[in-house]
C-alpha positions as CSV (number, residue, x, y, z in Angstrom):
1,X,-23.0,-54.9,35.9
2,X,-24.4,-52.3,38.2
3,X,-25.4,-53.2,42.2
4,X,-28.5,-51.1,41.2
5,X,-31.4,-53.6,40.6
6,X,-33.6,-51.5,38.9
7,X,-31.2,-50.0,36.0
8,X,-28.9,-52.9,35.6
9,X,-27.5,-51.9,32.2
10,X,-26.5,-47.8,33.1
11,X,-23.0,-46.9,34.0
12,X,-23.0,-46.6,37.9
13,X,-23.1,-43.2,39.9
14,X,-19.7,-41.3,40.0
15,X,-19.4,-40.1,43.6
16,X,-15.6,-39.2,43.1
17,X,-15.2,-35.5,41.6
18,X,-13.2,-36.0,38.2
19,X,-9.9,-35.1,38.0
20,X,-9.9,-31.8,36.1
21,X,-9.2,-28.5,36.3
22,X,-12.0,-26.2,37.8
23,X,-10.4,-23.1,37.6
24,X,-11.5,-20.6,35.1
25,X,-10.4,-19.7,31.3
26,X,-7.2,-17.5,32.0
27,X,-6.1,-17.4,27.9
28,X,-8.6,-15.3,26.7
29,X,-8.3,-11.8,24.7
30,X,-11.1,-9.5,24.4
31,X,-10.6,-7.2,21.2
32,X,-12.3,-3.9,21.1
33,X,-12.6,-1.6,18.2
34,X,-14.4,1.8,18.4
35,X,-15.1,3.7,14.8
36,X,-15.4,7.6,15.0
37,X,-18.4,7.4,13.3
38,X,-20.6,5.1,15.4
39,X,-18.4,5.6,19.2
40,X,-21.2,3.9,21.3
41,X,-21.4,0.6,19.4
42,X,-17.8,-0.5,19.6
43,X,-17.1,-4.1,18.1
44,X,-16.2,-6.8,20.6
45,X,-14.1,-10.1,19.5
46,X,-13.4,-12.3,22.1
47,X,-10.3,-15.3,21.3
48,X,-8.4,-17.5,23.0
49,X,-5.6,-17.2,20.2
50,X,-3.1,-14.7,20.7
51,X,-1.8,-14.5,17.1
52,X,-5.6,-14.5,16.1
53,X,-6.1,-11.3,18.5
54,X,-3.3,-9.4,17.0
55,X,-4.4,-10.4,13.3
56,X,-8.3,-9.0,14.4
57,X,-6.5,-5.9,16.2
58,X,-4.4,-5.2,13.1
59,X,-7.8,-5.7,10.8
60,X,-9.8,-3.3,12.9
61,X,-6.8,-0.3,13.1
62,X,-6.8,-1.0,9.5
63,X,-10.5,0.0,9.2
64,X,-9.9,2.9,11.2
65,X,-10.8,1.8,14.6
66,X,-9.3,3.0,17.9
67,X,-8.5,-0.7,18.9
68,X,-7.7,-2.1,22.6
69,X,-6.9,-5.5,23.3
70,X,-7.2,-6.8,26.7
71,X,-5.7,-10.1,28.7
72,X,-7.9,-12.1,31.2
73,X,-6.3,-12.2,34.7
74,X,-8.7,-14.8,35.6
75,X,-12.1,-14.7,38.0
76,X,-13.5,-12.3,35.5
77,X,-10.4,-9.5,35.6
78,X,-9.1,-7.9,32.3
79,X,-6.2,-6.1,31.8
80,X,-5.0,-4.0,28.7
81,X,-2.2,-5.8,26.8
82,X,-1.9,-3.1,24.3
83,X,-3.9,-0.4,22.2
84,X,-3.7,0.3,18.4
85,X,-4.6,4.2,17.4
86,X,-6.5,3.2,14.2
87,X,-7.3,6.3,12.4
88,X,-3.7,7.3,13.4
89,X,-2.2,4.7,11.5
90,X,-4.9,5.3,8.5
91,X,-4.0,9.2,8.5
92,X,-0.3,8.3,8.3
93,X,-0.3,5.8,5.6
94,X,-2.5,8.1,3.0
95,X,0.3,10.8,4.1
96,X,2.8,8.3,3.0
97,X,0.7,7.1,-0.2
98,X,0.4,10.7,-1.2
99,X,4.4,11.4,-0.6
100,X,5.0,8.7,-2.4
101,X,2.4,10.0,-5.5
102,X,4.0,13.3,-4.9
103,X,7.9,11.7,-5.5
104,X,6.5,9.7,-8.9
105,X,5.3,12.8,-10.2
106,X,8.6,14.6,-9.9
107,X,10.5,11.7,-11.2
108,X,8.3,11.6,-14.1
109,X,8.6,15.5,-14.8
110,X,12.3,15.3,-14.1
111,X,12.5,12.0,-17.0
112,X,10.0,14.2,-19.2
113,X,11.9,17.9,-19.3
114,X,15.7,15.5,-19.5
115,X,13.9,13.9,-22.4
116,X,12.8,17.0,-24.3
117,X,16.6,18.8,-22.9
118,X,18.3,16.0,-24.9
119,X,15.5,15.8,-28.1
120,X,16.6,20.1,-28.6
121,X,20.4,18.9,-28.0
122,X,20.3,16.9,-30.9
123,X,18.1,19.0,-33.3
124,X,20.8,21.8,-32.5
125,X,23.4,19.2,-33.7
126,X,21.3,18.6,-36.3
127,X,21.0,21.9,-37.4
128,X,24.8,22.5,-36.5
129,X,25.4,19.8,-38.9
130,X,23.4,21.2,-42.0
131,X,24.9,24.3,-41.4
132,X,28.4,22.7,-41.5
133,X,27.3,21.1,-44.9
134,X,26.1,24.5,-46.2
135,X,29.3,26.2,-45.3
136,X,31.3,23.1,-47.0
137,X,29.6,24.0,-50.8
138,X,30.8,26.6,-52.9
139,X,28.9,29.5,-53.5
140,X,26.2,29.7,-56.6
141,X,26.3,32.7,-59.2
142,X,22.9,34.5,-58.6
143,X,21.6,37.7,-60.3
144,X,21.0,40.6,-58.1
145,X,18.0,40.2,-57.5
146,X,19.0,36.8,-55.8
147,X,17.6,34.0,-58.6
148,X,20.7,32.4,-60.0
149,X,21.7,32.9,-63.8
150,X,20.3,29.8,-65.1
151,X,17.2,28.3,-63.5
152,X,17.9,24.7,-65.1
153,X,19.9,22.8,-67.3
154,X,19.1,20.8,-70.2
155,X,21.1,18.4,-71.7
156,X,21.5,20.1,-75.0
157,X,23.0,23.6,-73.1
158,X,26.0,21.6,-71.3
């Protein structure tokens, strides 16, 4: 019950402070990304999750953005924990993709022309080969004219 008469049901006055901290939010990042295209409307994300600053920091650099991420030093004081050079890191990954583009091709040409080199090896042995049979027969009687004496043979001429 409460001394005062005229609420007798409310929770009494608290004179005593409570027991908490007062001071200020010192875990806070501030994530800033600036684009090329629109500089003077950079994107601000403000967390109190480390990992979750350095997962929107890597999103932004991925999109291109110049991206710095700052700490709070508490009583409204930030300072720069580290800056990502977004279209930097864009740049060198389409050099990369296109190195990579430009290896495959060359690779492929290289399997291509070793594919055709060994189809012409074996049509050479193959044509080694027939002339090797050719060699191996005995010659045919031909006229001079180069058509040989009989053009076919019927049963009853053997």
């Amino acid at each position: 019950m409460n001394r005062n008469s005229k609420h007798p049901d409310r929770a009494p006055h608290r004179r005593r402070a409570s027991a908490t901290d007062r001071t200020k939010n010192s875990n806070g990042y501030r994530i800033t990304g600036s684009w090329n295209a629109r500089p003077n409307r950079p994107a601000v994300k403000p967390t109190s999750d480390r990992k979750a600053a350095r997962r929107i920091a890597r999103e932004m650099a991925g999109q291109g953005a110049y991206v710095i991420v700052e700490e709070h030093q508490e009583f409204g004081r930030w300072a720069t924990w580290f800056e990502v050079d977004g279209p930097a890191l864009v740049a060198e990954r389409r050099a990369a993709a296109e190195e990579q583009r430009r290896r495959a091709a060359e690779e492929r040409q290289r399997a291509e022309q070793a594919v055709a080199a060994r189809r012409v090896a074996v049509e050479r042995s193959g044509d080694r080969a027939d002339l090797a049979r050719l060699m191996v027969r005995p010659p045919v009687g031909r006229e001079q004219c180069g058509r040989r004496e009989a053009r076919h043979v019927t049963g009853a001429q053997r």
